[in-house]
C-alpha positions in Angstrom: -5.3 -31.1 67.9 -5.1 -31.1 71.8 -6.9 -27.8 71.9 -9.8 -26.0 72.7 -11.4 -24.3 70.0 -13.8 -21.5 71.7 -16.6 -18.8 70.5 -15.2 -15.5 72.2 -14.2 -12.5 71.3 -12.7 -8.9 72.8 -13.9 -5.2 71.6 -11.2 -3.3 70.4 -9.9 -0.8 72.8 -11.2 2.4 70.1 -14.7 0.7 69.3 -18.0 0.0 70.6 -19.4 -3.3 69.9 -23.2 -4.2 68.7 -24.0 -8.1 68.8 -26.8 -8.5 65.8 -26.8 -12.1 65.8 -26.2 -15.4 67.3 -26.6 -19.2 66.1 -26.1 -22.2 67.7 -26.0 -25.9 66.5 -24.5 -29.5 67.5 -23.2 -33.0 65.7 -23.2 -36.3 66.9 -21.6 -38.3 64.2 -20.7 -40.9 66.7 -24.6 -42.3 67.8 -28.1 -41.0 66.1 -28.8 -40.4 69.9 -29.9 -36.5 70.1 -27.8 -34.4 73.0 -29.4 -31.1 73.9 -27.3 -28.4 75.2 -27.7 -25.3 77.3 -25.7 -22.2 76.2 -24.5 -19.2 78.3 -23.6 -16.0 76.7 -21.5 -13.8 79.2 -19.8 -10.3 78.3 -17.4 -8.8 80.6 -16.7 -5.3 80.2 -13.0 -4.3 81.2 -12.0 -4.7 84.6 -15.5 -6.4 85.9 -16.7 -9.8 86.2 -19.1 -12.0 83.2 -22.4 -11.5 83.6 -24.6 -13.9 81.8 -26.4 -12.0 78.7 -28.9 -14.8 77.3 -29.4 -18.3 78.0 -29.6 -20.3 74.7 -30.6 -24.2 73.7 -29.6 -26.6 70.8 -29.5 -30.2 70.1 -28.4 -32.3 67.3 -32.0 -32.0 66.2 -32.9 -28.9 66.1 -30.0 -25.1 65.8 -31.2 -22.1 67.0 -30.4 -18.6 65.6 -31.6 -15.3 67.0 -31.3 -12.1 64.8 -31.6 -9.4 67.5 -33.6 -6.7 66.6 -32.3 -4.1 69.2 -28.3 -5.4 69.1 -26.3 -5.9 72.7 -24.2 -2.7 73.1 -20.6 -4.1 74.4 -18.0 -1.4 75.2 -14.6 -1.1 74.3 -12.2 -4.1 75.7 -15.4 -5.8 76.8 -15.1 -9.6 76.3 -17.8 -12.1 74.8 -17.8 -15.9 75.7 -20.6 -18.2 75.0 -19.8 -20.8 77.1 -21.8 -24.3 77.1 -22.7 -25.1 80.9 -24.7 -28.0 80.3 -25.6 -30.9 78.1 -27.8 -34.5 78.6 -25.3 -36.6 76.8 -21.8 -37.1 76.0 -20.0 -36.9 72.7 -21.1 -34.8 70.0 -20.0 -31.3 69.2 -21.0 -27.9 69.5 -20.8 -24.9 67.1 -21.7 -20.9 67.9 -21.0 -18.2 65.6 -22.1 -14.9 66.0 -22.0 -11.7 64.3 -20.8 -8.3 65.8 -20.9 -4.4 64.2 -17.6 -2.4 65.4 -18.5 1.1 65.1 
């Protein structure tokens, strides 16, 4: 579709933000060759610069999901991107969902 389809999101202006959970997992339909990736997640609160938050890893073989027993606070208009920096392969595809509480 000549885009780029990301995992971000931005905190509404009137809420705080509490990540709870991430999961990460990856396809390669075109080879049965496995491609492990290495995943950033960066927040930037508003008006600052990403920091990374966690460093993650998936493959085709094997997702990872983290339920985070003490959630990540993000502040209001703070910005979350999990941002794939590197991976041993080429092809495949990469999937990151993630569940935040707006309180």
């Amino acid at each position: 579709n000549n885009q780029t389809l990301m995992a971000l999101y931005t905190i509404p202006a009137n809420y705080t933000g509490y990540l709870l959970k991430h999961h990460c997992s990856a396809q390669n339909t075109d080879s049965s060759s496995s491609i492990n990736f290495v995943i950033h997640i960066k927040t930037r609160e508003y008006g600052k610069v990403f920091r990374t938050k966690s460093i993650v890893s998936c493959s085709t073989n094997q997702s990872e999901t983290e339920n985070l027993p003490f959630p990540i606070k993000l502040e209001p208009k703070t910005d979350i991107i999990f941002n794939k920096v590197s991976a041993n392969g080429t092809g495949g595809s990469l999937n990151a969902d993630f569940d935040i509480a707006l309180l």
